[in-house]
C-alpha positions in Angstrom: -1.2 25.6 -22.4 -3.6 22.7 -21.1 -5.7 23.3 -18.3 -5.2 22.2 -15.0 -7.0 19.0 -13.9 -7.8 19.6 -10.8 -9.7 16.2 -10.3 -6.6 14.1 -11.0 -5.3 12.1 -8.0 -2.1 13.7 -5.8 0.4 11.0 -5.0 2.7 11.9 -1.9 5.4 10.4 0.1 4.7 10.6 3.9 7.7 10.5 6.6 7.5 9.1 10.1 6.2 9.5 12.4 3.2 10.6 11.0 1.2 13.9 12.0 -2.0 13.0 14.4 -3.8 14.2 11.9 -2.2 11.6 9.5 -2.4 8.9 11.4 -6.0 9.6 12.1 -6.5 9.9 7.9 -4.4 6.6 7.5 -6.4 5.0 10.1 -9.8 5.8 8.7 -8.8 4.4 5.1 -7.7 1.3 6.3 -10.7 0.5 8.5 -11.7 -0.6 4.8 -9.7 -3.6 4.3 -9.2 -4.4 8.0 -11.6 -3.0 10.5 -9.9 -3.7 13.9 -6.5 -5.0 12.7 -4.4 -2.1 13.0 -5.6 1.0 15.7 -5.5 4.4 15.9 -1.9 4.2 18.3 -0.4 1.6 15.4 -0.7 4.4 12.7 0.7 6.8 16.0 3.5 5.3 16.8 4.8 3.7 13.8 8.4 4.2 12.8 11.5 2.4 11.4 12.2 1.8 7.7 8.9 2.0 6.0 8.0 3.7 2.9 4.7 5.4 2.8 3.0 6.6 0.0 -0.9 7.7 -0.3 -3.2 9.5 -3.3 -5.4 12.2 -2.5 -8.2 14.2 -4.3 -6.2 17.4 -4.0 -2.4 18.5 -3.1 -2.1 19.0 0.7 -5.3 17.8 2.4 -4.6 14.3 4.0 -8.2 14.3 5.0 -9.4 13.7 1.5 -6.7 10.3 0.8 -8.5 7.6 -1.0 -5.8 5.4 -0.9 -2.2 4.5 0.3 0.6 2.0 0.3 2.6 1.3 3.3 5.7 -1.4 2.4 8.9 -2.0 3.9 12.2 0.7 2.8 14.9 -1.6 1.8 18.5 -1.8 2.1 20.7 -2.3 -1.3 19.9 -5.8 -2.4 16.9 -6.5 -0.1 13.5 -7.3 -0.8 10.8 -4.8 -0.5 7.8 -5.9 1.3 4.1 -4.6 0.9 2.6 -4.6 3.7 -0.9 -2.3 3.1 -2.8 -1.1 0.2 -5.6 0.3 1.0 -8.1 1.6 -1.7 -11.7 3.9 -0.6 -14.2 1.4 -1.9 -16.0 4.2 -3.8 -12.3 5.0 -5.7 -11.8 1.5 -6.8 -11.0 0.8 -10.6 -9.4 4.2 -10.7 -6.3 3.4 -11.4 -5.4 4.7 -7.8 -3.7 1.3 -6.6 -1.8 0.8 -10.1 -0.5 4.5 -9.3 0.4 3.6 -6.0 2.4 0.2 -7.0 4.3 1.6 -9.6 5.9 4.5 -7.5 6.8 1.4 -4.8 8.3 -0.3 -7.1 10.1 2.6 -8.4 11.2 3.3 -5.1 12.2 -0.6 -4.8 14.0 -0.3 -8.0 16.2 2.5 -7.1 17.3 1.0 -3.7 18.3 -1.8 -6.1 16.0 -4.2 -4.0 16.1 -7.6 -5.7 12.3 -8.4 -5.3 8.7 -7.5 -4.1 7.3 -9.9 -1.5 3.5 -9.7 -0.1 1.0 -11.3 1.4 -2.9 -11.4 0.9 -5.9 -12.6 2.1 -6.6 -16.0 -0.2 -10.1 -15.1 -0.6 -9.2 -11.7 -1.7 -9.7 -12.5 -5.4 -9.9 -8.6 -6.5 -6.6 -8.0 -5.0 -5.1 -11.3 -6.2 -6.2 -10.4 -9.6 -4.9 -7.3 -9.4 -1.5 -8.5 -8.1 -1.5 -11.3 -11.1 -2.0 -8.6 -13.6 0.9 -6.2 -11.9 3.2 -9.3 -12.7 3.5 -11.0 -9.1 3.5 -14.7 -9.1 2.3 -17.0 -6.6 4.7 -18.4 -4.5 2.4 -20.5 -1.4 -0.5 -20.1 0.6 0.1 -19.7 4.3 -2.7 -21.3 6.7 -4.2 -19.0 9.0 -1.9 -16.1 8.8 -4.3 -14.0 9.7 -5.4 -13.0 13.3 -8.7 -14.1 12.2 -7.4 -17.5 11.1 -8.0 -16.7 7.9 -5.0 -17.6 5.1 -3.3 -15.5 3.0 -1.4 -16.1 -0.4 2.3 -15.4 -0.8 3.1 -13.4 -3.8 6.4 -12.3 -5.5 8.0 -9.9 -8.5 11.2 -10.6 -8.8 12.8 -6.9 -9.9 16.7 -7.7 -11.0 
């Protein structure tokens, strides 16, 4: 028998609403990517048909997530769209996004959603190259979509 790895990244599902203690964890870890863009009472009081997915150092501790995924939960035949993923700066290259991707898409697949849509910030290159190399194509750039008037790159993987 092979011994435990206890160093290996946890994924988990989340369910809304989130916990305070979630929210507070979720909140924290996106500060990263977009200090100011979503508060504290967004992570609160979000609910609807999201899916919600983070990786953790260990099983059961939300305080230690490193990264998460929050996208849209689609119907039968939709598209799935990714709305947040958030990486610790310090857990980058880990292959903690790629792990995080591939159980949305999972998810995506068995809802029989027809695509992946997403937006990113256009001079977000690490991110774009990341996206490239998870098979989403470019589809447009869309001038200042951002609050900050920054633009953001519209990207697709079509799944059927």
């Amino acid at each position: 028998m092979l011994p435990k790895d206890d160093n290996r990244p946890h994924l988990e599902n989340f369910t809304l609403p989130l916990s305070d203690a979630a929210a507070r964890n979720f909140f924290r870890l996106d500060q990263f990517i977009a200090p100011g863009c979503w508060s504290l009472q967004d992570w609160q009081l979000l609910r609807g048909d999201y899916f919600l997915c983070a990786v953790s150092k260990k099983q059961g501790t939300e305080d230690s997530l490193f990264g998460a995924l929050l996208g849209v939960d689609p119907v039968q035949g939709e598209v799935g769209h990714l709305l947040k993923l958030v990486m610790h700066p310090e857990m980058r290259r880990q292959g903690g996004a790629n792990t995080l991707l591939e159980h949305y898409l999972g998810h995506l697949r068995s809802k029989g959603a027809r695509s992946l849509y997403l937006e990113v910030a256009a001079k977000n290159f690490q991110a774009i190259s990341f996206y490239r190399k998870s098979g989403l194509k470019d589809l447009c750039v869309k001038k200042k979509f951002y609050q900050s008037g920054e633009d953001a790159l519209s990207m697709e993987l079509l799944l059927i």
